[in-house]
N, C-alpha and C positions, 0 to 999 in steps of 0.2 A: 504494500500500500504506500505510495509516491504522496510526496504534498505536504507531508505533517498534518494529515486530517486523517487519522484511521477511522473515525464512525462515520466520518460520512465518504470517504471511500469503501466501507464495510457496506453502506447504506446501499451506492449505486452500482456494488455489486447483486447486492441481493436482489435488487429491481432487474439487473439485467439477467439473472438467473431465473425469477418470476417470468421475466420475458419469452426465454429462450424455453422453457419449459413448457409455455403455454401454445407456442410456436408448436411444440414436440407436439401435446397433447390433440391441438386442432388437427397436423397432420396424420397421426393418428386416428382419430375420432373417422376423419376423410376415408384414409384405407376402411375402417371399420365399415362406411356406407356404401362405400363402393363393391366391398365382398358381395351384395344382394346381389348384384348384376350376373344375368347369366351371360353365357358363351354364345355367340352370333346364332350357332344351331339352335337356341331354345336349351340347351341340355345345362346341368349343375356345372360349373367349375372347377376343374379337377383339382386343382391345388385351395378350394375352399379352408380346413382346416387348419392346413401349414399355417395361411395367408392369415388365418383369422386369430390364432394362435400367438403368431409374433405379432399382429396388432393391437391384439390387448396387455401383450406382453411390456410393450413399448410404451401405449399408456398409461400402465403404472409404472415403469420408470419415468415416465417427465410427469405424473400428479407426485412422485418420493422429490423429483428433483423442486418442483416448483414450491412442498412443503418447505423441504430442510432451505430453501432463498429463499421464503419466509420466516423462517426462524431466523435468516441473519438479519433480514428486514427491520423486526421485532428487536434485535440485540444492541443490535446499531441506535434506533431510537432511545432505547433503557440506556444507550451508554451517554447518547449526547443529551438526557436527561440530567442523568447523574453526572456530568461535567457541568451544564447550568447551573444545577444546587450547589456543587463545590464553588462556582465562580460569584454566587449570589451570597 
């Protein structure tokens, strides 16, 4: 963390972790709507499981990620809290 601000480079990291996360998740959620579609024939999609499988696999890796950058979101705030109180 550059600058000599760590809570509030902690901060817009966490924002940009929220970001990128959420990014993940919408792509995700995508793959998820698009599995309905069949195959030009009318017939199931053969690789339906795999496909659907590592999509939801994905979206709970970016809802853990978007958690834990909120939790620095949250940490960041409690810190440049408690440097106000000490400075007050």
């Amino acid at each position: 963390m550059s600058g000599g601000r760590p809570p509030v480079d902690a901060f817009n990291a966490g924002v940009s972790g929220i970001k990128a996360g959420m990014r993940g998740v919408d792509g995700a959620a995508q793959e998820i709507a698009e599995l309905n579609v069949k195959a030009p024939d009318g017939a199931p999609r053969p690789d339906y499981m795999d496909s659907a499988t590592d999509a939801l696999v994905d979206l709970k890796i970016y809802q853990r990620n978007v958690e834990a950058a909120t939790k620095v979101v949250k940490t960041a705030d409690e810190m440049v809290g408690f440097l106000l109180d000490i400075r007050a």
